[in-house]
N, C-alpha and C positions, 0 to 999 in steps of 0.2 A: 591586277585582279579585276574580276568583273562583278557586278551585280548581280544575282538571279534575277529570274523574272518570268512572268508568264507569254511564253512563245506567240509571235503573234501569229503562227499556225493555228492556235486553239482561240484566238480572241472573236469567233463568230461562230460559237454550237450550230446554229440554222444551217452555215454554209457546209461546215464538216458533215453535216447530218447529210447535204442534201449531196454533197459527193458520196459520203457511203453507201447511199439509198442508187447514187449510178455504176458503183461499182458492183454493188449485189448483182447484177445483171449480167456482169461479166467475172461472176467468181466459177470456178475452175479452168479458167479459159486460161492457157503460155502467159506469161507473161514475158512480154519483148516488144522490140519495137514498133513493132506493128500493134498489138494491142494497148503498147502505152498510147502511141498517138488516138488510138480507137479512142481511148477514155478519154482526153481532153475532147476530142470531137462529140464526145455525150455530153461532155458536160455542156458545151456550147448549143448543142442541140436542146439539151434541157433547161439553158439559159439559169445555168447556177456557176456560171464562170463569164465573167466580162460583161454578161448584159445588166444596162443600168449604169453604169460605168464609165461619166464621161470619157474618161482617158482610152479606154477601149474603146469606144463607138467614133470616137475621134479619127483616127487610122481609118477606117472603114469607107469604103464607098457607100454613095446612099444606096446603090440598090442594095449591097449587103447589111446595110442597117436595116431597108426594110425586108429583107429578110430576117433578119432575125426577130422582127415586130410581130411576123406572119404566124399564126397559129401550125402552119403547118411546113416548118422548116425542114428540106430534105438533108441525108447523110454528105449528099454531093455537096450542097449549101455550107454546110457547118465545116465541111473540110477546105473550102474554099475560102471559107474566114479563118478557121486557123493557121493557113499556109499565108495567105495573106499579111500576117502580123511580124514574119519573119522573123522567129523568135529566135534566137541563138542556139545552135544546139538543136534545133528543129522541136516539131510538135513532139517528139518523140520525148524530147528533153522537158518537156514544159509537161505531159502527162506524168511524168516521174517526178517531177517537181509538186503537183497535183496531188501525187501518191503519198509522197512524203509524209505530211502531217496525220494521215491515217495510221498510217506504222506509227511514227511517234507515240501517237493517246494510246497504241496497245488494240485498235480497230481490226485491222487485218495484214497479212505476213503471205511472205511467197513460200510458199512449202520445199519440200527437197525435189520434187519434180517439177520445179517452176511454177507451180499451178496459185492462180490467185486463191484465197482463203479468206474469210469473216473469221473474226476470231467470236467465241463466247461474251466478248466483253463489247464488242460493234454488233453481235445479234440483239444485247437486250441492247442498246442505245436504236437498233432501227422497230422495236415495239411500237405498237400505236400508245400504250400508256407508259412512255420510259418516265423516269424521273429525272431531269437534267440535276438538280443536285445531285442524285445519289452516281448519274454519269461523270460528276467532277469529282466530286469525295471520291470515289475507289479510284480517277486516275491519279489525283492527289496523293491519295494515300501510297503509291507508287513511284511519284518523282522523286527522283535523287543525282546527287551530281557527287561524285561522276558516275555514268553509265556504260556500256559500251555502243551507243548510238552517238554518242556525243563527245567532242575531244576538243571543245571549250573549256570543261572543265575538269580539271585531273588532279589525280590524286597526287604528283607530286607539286603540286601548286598548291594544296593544303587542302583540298576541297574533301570534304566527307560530311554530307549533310543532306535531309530528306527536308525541303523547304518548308513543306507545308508543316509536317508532323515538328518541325523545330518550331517554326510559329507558336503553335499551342504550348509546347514546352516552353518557351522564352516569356510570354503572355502570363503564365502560371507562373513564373519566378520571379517576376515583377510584382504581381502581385501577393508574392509570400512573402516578399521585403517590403512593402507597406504594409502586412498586415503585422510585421517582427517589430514595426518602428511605429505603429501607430497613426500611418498614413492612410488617409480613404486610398482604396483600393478602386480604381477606373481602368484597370489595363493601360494600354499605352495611346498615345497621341500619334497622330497622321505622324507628324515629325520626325516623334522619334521613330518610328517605321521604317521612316525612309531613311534615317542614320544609322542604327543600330540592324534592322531587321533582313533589306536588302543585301548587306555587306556580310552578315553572316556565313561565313566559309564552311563553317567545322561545328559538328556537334558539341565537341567535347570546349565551345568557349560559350558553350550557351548561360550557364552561372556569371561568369565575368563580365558577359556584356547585362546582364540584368543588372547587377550593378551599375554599369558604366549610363545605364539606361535612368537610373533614380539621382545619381550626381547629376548628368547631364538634368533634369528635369527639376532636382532645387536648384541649380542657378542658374537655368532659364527663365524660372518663376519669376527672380528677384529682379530681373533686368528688365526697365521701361519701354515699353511698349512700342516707341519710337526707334527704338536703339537691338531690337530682339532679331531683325533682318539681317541687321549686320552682322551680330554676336553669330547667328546660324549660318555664315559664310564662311566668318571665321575657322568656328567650330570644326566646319567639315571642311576646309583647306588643311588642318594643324593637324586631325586624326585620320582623315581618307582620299588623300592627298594621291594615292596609288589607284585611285578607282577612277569611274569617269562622273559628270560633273553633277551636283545638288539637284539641278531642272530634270537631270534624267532619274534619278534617285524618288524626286516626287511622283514622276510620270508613273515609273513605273508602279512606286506605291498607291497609287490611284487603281490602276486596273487590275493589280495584286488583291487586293481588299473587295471589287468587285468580284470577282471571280471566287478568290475565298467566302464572302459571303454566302453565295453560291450553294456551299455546302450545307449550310444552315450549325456552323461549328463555330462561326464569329457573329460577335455580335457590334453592332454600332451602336452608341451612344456619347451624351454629350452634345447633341443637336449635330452630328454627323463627324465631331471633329476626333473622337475617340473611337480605339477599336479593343474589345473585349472577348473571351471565351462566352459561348451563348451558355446561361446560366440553366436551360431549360434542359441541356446536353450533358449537362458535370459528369452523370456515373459515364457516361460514353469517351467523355475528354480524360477522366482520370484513369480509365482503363488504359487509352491510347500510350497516356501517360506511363503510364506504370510497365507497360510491353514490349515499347519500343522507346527506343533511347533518343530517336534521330540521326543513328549512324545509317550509312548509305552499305546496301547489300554489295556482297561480293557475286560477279558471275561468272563464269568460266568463257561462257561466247556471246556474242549480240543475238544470236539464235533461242539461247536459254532467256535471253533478257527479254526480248519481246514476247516469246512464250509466258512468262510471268503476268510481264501486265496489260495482255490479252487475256487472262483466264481470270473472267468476271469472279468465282469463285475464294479468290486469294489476293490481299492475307485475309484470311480469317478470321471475323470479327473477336476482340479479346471481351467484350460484353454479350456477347450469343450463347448465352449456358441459361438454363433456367433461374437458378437464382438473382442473376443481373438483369436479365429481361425482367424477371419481377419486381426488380427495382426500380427499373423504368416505369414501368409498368403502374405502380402503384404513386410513382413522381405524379406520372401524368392524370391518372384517377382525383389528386389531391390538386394539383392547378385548375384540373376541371372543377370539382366540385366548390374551391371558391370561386371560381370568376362564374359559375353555375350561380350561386348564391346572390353574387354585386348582382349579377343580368335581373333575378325573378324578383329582387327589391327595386329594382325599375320597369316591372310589369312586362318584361318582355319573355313570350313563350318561348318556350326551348326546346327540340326535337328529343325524345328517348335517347340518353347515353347507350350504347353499344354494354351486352351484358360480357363478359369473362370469366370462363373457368382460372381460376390462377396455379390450382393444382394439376392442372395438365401437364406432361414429360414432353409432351410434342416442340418441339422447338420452333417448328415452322406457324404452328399455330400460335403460339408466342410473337413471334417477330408480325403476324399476319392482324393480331390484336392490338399490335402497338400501333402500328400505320393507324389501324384503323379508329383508333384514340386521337391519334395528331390529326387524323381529317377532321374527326366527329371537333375538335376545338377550335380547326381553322372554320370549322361551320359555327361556333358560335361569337367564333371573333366577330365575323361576319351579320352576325344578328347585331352585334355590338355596332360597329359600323352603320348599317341601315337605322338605329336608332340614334347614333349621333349625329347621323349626314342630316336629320330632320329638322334641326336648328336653323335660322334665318342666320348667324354668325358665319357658321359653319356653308353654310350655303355661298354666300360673299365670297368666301376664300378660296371657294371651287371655281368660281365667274371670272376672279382676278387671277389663279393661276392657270387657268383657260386663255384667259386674254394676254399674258404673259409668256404661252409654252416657249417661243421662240429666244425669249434671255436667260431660261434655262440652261445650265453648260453644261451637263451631264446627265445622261439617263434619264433626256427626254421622252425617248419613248416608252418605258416605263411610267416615268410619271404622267404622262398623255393618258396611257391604260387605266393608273391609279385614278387620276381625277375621275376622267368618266365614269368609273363604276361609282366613286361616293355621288356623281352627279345624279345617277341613274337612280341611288339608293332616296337620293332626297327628292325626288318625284314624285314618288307617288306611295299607295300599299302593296308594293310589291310583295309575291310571298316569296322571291329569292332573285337577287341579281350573285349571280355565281361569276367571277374574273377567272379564266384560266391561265391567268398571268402564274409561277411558281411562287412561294413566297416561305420566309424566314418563320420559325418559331415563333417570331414577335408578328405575324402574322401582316409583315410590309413586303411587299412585293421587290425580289431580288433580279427578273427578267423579264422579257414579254412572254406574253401565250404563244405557244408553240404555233410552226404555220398549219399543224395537220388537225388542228381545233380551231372553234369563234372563238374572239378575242373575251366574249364578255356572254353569258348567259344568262337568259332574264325571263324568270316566270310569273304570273301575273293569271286570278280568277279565271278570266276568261279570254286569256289569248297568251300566248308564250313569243319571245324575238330574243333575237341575237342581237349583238353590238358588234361592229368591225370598226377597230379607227387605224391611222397608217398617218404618217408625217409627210407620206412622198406627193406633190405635186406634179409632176410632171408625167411622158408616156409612162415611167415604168407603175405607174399608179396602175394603171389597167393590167396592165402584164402580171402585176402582183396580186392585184386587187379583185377581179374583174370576176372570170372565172373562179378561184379559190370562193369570194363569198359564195356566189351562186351557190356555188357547192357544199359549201358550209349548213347555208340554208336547207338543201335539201337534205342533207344528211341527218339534219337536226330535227326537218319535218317528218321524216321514217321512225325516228327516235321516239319522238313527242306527236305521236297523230290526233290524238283526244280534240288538240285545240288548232284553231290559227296561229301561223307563224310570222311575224314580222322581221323584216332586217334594219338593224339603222347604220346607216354609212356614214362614217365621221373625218374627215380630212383635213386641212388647209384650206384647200380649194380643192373643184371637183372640174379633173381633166375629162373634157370631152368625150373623149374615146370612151371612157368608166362610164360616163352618163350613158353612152348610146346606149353599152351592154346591159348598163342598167334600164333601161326604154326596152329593148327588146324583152327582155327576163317579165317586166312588167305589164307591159301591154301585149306580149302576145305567149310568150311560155319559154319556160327551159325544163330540157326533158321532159319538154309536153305538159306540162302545168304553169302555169300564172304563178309568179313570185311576187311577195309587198314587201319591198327595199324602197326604204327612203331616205334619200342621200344628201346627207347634211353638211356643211362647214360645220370647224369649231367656233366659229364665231355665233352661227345661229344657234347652236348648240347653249350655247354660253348665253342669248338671247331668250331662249327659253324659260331656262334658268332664272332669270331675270323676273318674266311673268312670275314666276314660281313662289319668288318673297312678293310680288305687290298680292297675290295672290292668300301668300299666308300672314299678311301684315294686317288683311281685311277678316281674319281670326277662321280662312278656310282652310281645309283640307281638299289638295286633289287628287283623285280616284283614278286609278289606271281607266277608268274609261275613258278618264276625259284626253288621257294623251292618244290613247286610241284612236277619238276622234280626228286628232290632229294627224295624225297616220294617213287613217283613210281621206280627210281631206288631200292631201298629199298626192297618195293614189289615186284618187278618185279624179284628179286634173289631169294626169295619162287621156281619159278620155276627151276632155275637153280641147286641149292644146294639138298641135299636130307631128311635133318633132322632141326629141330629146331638147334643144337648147330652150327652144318654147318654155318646156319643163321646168326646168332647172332656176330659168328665170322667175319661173313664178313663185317658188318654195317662199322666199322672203318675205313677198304681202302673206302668202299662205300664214306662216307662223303666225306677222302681224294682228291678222284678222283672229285666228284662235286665240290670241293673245288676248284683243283688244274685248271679244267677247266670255274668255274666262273671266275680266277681272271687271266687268262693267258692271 
């Protein structure tokens, strides 16, 4: 028997995105071998396959490395690294391979005339505003094993089971057995996840193992703390003894639960160690509930099957009728209006709620009203935020998981994203640091900001900037970095013209190469205007910060002007110095000096 698990075809959204976004280019076009090899040779051209990559650039000659560094890499170029790599099976085999995981999620399909095809459910995922939740949830809502794409898992092996939609069913029956026995009701532990949840074959044992899920968990309470490693070895030697081993059991439950999160249908608690139905979702979980059982659909051909879960439309929400939207609807009217109430008894303004007809028939405008309720609270979470980040405690915990990013073991960059913005938030009076990071009902960030946005938006009286931060040190820093911000900026400054625009660049360390692009952008124009990027370590970043409590320890408050200043001090040494590195070096007395003279 095997475990489910989430493909690791689909474990990096940005990369699938940024291959559907090269095949768009090439839909209607044969598909065969000449055009599969085409499409590995874009993606290499567009450097969303291999580049960055030690183990790829390794094989390479350096002039084909710096070709691929080159802005402007030719068709000849990029085929002459593909053939190069000597893949087995040729480029032709390795574009097919390429292709793959886009058919899987339900992206795009070869029609009956060969012809490439986007399906409805890869058009909304290449929107400038997709949802990546609502991009997981509907292919979620879709896996099943068995399928006819896949012959891992088969029906006569026992398998009939839709993962995800059994998750929430199993989560729900765990918790109806502590609440029949008078147990706090937590949903289940990482552990049993990974015992119970993983190994789940078959719908129809989802009762039994809820059970086996509450035994398993009074007598692992009882056992000493010392002695509980072993007991869990045990365990899963005696009852899954046919599956493969415990370490891959947890792995995978790790990146299960991220991804699941995703949807915004789980919820974490327990300081990370618990996973739960998001409380905030119940009439959506108990519909799901009550519709589908968790048996896996029957299909006639792999044709019908991918047809399915390419068509964004289907299945069809079983809470999309006006009564249920009004339940929702009115859920979220009443979360709003208390956490409205705790906000304005701590003096914090609060934008006008979004008004609503509720006697409307429109369904669309239903569905179109609820979003726009989960935005209007993820904006006042958000005010919530900027009014806690203000504490000196709170501030500390930002400087020390700043100075820590790198013993983080998971969902560093995430949590890099996350800091920043409370950092940003406890600086000054901003009148909005907006993260375009995505983030759960519990208003915690489930992924990074998309590449085709800033990382971090930040409005302020008399001047508006962007935030970009990025983990990578090295050349592909520039390659990612480099141009995207540029661009960011400027798009932001078409956006927002009223005011000045700022950039703040936040990294590790700041590669070279970034620094020049960022030196030319700034002293002399991109797309013909002068850009204000100022390109920080997290350290200095975190140094900042620092000023910031001796700052507020002396019973002041600081004004976005004053970090302004510090901006254009920044900027304003372009003139001064003669080269990027000049530059760069100088940033650190720069803060210094602002520092030394905020707090004197």
């Amino acid at each position: 028997m095997r475990f489910w698990s989430i493909s690791t075809t689909v474990r990096n959204p940005e990369r699938i995105r940024n291959f559907l976004i090269v095949l768009k280019t090439m839909e209607n076009e044969d598909w065969n071998k000449d055009t599969q090899k085409k499409f590995q040779v874009l993606l290499i051209l567009n450097k969303v396959y291999g580049f960055g990559e030690a183990q790829f650039h390794k094989t390479l000659s350096d002039e084909q490395n710096n070709w691929l560094f080159s802005e402007d890499l030719s068709y000849e170029q990029g085929e002459s690294i593909l053939e190069s790599k000597n893949y087995v099976g040729g480029g032709d085999m390795r574009g097919r391979q390429s292709f793959n995981p886009l058919e899987k999620m339900g992206l795009v399909y070869i029609d009956n005339e060969n012809k490439i095809k986007i399906t409805s459910f890869g058009n909304y995922f290449l929107e400038e505003n997709y949802d990546l939740g609502e991009v997981f949830f509907r292919s979620f809502l879709k896996w099943q094993y068995p399928n006819p794409d896949s012959n891992k898992y088969k029906a006569k092996d026992g398998y009939n089971i839709k993962p995800f939609i059994a998750t929430l069913h199993l989560i729900s029956k765990v918790n109806e057995i502590c609440r029949s026995k008078n147990i706090k009701e937590k949903g289940v532990s990482k552990i049993e996840f990974a015992l119970f949840f993983v190994s789940l074959s078959n719908y129809e044992k989802i009762q039994e193992t809820a059970e086996k899920i509450i035994e398993f968990r009074e007598n692992y309470e009882k056992i000493n703390d010392n002695k509980k490693e072993e007991y869990l070895k045990n365990y899963f030697n005696n009852n899954f003894c046919n599956f493969e081993s415990l370490e891959n059991a947890l792995e995978y439950t790790d990146n299960i639960i991220r991804y699941f999160r995703l949807t915004r249908y789980i919820y974490i608690r327990g300081k990370g160690w618990y996973v739960d139905l998001e409380p905030r979702r119940k009439i959506e979980i108990d519909s799901i509930i009550e519709n589908d059982n968790a048996s896996a659909i029957i299909f006639e051909s792999k044709e019908n099957y991918i047809s399915y879960i390419g068509d964004v439309t289907k299945p069809v929400l079983p809470w999309e009728n006006k009564e249920k939207l009004n339940h929702v609807i009115q859920f979220l009217i009443n979360e709003i209006k208390a956490k409205s109430k705790e906000l304005i008894k701590l003096g914090i303004n609060l934008p006008k709620q979004p008004d609503i007809n509720l006697e409307s028939n429109d369904l669309d405008y239903l569905k179109f009203k609820t979003e726009e309720l989960r935005i209007y609270r993820r904006t006042i979470f958000d005010k919530e935020n900027h009014f806690n980040a203000q504490t000196i405690q709170n501030t500390e915990t930002y400087i020390k998981t700043l100075q820590n990013i790198f013993k983080i073991n998971k969902k560093r960059p995430v949590e890099l994203e996350r800091t920043i913005t409370l950092g940003l938030n406890a600086l000054n009076d901003a009148i909005e640091i907006k993260p375009n990071y995505p983030v759960g009902d519990d208003n915690e960030p489930t992924f990074t900001a998309p590449a085709n946005k800033p990382d971090i938006e930040c409005f302020y009286e008399s001047f508006n900037s962007i935030c970009e931060v990025t983990l990578l040190t090295d050349r592909t820093q520039w390659y990612n970095e480099g141009q995207p911000v540029m661009r960011h900026i400027r798009d932001f400054e078409k956006k927002y013209t009223d005011k000045d625009t700022y950039c703040i660049f936040i990294a590790p360390k700041l590669h070279r190469d970034t620094i020049n692009t960022f030196w030319i952008s700034v002293k002399y124009e991109y797309e013909g205007v002068k850009q204000k990027i100022i390109p920080i370590t997290i350290n200095q970043f975190a140094t900042i910060l620092e000023y910031l409590i001796i700052f507020k320890k002396n019973n002041k408050f600081l004004t976005h002007q004053k970090i302004r200043n510090l901006f254009n001090m920044i900027i304003n040494e372009t003139i001064v110095v003669s080269n990027s590195e000049e530059w760069v070096l100088k940033i650190p007395s720069l803060i210094k000096k602002w520092g030394e003279l905020l707090v004197s």
